[in-house]
C-alpha positions as a printed Julia matrix, in Angstrom:
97×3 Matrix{Float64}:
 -24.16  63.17  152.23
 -22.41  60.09  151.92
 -18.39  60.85  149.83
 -17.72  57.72  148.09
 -13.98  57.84  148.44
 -14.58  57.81  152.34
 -16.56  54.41  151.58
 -14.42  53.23  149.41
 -11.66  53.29  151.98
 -13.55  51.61  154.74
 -14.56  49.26  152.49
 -11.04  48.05  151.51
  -9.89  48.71  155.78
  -8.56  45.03  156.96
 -10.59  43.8   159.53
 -10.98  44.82  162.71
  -9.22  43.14  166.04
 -12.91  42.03  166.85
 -13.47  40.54  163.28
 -10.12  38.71  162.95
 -10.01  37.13  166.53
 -13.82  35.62  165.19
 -12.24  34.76  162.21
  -9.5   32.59  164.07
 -12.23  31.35  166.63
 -14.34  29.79  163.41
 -10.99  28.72  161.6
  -9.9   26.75  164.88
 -13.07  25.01  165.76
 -13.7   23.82  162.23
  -9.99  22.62  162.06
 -10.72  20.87  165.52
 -13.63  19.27  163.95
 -11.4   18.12  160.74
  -9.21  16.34  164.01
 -11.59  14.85  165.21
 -13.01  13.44  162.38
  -9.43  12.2   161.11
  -8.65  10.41  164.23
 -11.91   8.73  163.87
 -11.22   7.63  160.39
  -7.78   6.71  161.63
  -9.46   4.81  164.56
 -11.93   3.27  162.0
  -9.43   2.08  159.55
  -7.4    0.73  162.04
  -9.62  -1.42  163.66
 -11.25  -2.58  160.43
  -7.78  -3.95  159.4
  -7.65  -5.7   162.98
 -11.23  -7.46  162.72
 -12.67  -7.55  159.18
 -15.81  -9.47  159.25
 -17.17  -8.79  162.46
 -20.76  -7.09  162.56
 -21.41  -3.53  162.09
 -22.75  -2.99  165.58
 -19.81  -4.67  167.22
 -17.79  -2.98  165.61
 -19.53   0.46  166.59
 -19.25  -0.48  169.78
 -15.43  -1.18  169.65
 -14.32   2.19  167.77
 -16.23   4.08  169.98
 -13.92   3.11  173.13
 -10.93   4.23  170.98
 -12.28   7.93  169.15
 -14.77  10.07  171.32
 -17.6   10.19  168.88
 -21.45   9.88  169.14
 -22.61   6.61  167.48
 -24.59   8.84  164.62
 -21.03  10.69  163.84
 -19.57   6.91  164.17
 -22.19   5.46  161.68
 -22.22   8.35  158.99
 -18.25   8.2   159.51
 -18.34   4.1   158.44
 -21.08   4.45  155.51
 -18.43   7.51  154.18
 -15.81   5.23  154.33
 -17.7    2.32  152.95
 -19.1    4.47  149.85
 -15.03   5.46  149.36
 -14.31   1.74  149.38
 -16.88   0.9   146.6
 -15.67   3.78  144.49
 -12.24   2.58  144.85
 -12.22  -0.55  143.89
 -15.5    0.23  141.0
 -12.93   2.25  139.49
  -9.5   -0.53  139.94
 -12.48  -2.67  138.24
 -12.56  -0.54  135.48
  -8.48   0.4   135.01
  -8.62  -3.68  134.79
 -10.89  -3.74  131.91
């Protein structure tokens, strides 16, 4: 027999030692990963300003001595930032219009 105040009460228990220190594990790895991928934005941006018109696989090659990143992170990382460029200046296009 199952008294639904007694359910109702574990129910609304904060978590348990076990459940929050996952909870913090997940929260820190995912804010690692939001680091990481900042740095390699920053490290992208960066060297973009420093040699704009170089090819892409040069510069691949470059930004991965200065952010430790995999070259598929490195490429989906440049084609983000390239697809935030367009919209950017598609939309200064149209404030001029």
């Amino acid at each position: 027999m199952i008294i639904y105040g007694e359910e109702n009460k574990k129910r609304s228990q904060p978590h348990t030692d076990e459940a929050k220190r996952k909870i913090s594990e997940s929260q820190k790895k995912r804010y690692d990963r939001l680091r990481q991928k900042a740095k390699l934005y920053d490290a992208i941006l960066v060297h973009q300003q420093e040699t704009d018109g170089q090819g892409l696989e040069e510069q691949m090659t470059k930004i991965k001595g200065k952010a430790d990143v995999n070259f598929e992170e490195l490429k989906d990382a440049l084609l983000d930032l390239s697809m935030l460029k367009q919209t950017i200046e598609r939309t200064e296009n149209k404030k001029i219009k």
